[in-house]
SEGU-306918 format. One line per field, with one value per residue (C-alpha): chain; z, x, y negated; residue in three letters. Coordinates in nm, 3 decimals. Each point is the difference from the previous one (the first is absolute). Layout:
# SEGU-306918
guvo <- [A,...];
zz <- [Z,...];
xx <- [X,...];
yy <- [Y,...];
zaro <- [ALA,...];
//
This chain:
# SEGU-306918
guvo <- [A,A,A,A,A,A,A,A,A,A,A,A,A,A,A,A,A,A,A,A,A,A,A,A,A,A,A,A,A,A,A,A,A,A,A,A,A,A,A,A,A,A,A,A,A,A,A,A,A,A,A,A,A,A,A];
zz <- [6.590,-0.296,0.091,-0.172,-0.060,-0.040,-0.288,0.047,-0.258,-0.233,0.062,-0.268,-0.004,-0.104,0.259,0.244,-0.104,-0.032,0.348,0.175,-0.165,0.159,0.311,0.030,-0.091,0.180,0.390,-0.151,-0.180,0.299,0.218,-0.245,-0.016,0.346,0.241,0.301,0.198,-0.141,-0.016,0.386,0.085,-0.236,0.186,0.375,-0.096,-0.151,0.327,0.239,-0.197,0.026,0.368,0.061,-0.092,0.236,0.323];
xx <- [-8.973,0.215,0.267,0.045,0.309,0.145,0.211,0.244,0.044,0.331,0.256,0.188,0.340,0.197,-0.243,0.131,0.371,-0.080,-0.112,0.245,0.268,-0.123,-0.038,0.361,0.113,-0.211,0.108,0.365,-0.100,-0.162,0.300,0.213,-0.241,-0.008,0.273,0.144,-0.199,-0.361,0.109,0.053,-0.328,-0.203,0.205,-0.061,-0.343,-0.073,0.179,-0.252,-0.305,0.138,0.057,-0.308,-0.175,0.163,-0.230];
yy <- [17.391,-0.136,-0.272,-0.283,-0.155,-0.340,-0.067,-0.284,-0.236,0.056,-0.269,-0.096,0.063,-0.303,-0.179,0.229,-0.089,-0.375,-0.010,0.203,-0.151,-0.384,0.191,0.130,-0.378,-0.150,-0.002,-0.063,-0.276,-0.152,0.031,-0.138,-0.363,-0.025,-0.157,0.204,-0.195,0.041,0.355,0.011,-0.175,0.253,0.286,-0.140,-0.031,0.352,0.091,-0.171,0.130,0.370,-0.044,-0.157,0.328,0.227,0.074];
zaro <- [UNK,UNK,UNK,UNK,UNK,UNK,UNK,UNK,UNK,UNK,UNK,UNK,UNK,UNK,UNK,UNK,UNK,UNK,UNK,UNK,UNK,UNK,UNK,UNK,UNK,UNK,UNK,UNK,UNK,UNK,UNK,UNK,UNK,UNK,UNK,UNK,UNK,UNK,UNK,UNK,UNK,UNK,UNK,UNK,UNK,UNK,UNK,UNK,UNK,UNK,UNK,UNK,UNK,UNK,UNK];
//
C-alpha cells in the first residue's frame, strides 16, 4: 500500500523574520509598559494558576 504524504505549506521567509523578530520584542516591551506593581499581580497570579494544577 502506497503512502501518501502531506506536504506543508512553504512559509515565507521574511514572514518568518517579521514575526520572530515582534516575538523576541515583544515580552520586553511589555515589561517595560507595565509598573512593578502590575508586574507583581500578573506574576502572583500565573503563580496561583500553576499551583492550582498540581494534584
Amino acid at each position: 500500500m502506497a503512502e501518501k504524504k502531506k506536504t506543508e505549506p512553504q512559509k515565507n521567509p521574511a514572514a518568518v523574520a517579521l514575526g520572530r523578530l515582534g516575538g523576541l520584542k515583544g515580552g520586553t516591551a511589555r515589561a517595560k509598559a507595565l509598573s512593578k506593581k502590575r508586574r507583581s499581580e500578573i506574576a502572583k497570579k500565573a503563580a496561583a494558576k500553576r499551583w492550582a494544577k498540581r494534584p
